[in-house]
KEDREN-49091 format. One line per 5 residues: number of its first residue (from 1); their letters; for each residue x, y, z of C-alpha. Coordinates in steps of 0.001 Angstrom, whole numbers. Each point is the difference from the previous one (the first is absolute). Last residue first. Layout:
<sites>
NUM> A> X Y Z | ...
</sites>
This chain:
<sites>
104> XXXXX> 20498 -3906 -1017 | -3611 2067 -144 | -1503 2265 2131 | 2062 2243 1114 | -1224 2970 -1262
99> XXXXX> 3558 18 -2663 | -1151 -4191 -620 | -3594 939 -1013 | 911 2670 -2823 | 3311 -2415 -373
94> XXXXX> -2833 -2989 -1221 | -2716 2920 -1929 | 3085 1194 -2214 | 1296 -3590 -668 | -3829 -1104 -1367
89> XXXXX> 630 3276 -1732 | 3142 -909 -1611 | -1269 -3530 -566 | -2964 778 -2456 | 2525 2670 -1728
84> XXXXX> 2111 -2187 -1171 | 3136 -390 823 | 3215 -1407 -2003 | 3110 1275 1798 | -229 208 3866
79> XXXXX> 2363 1122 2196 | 761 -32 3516 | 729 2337 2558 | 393 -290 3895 | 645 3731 1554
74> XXXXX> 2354 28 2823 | -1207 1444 3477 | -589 -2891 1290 | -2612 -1554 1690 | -2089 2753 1864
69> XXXXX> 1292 1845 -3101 | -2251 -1962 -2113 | 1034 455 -3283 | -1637 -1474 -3266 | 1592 947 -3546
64> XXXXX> -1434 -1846 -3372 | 682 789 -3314 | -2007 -1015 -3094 | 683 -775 -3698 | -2540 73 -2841
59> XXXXX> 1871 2123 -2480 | -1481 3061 1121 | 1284 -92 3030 | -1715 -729 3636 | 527 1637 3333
54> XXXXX> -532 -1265 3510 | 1651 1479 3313 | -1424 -1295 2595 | -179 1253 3952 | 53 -1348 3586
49> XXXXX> 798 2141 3270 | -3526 1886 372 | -1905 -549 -3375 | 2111 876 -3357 | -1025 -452 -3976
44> XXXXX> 2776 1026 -2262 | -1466 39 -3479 | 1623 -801 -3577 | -749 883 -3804 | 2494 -471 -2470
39> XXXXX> 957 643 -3883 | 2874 -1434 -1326 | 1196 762 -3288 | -2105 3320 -190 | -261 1601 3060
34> XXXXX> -3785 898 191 | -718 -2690 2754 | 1983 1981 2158 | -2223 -64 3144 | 879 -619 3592
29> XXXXX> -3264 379 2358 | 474 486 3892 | -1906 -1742 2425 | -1277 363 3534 | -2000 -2856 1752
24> XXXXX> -3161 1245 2236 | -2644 -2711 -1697 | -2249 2787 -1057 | 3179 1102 -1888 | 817 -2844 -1683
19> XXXXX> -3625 -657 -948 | 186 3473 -1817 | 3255 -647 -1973 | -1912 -3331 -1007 | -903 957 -3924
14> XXXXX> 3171 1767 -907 | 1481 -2962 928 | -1344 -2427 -2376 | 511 2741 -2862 | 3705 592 849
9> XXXXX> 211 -4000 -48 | -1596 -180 -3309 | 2554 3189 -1137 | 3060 -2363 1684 | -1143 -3267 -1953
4> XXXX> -250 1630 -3279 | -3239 954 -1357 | -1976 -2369 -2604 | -788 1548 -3365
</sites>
């Protein structure tokens, strides 16, 4: 049986915790993937004065929330319905390098 998008995205993340922290940035795991209409799994990921917020539903949707308080200290959001887990990480890795300040 194939997992839901949010317990393959638990599963992804699980699995770079540790390169998070060898690369300094602080996190904090979200997880109610046991609710049972909508299950989730999200992380806030922060470096300095940037952070994301990403979390992903059973269902195959996905939130995004980026801040940069050098910026502004409004979140921008947007949602995605549809994902797949392919571009959910490939979107992980992009705001990993974006929050150090290395991406746009």
């Amino acid at each position: 049986m194939k997992r839901s998008l949010a317990w393959q995205f638990k599963s992804n993340i699980d699995s770079r915790l540790l390169v998070l922290e060898s690369l300094g940035l602080t996190y904090e795991i979200f997880d109610a993937l046991e609710q049972k209409e909508r299950g989730s799994f999200g992380i806030y990921v922060e470096y300095g004065v940037r952070g994301f917020y990403l979390t992903a539903w059973n269902p195959g949707e996905v939130q995004r929330s980026i801040i940069d308080y050098d910026a502004d200290s409004l979140p921008r959001e947007k949602y995605f319905p549809g994902v797949e887990i392919g571009w959910l990480g490939m979107e992980f890795e992009r705001l990993v390098d974006w929050v150090r300040g290395r991406g746009d």
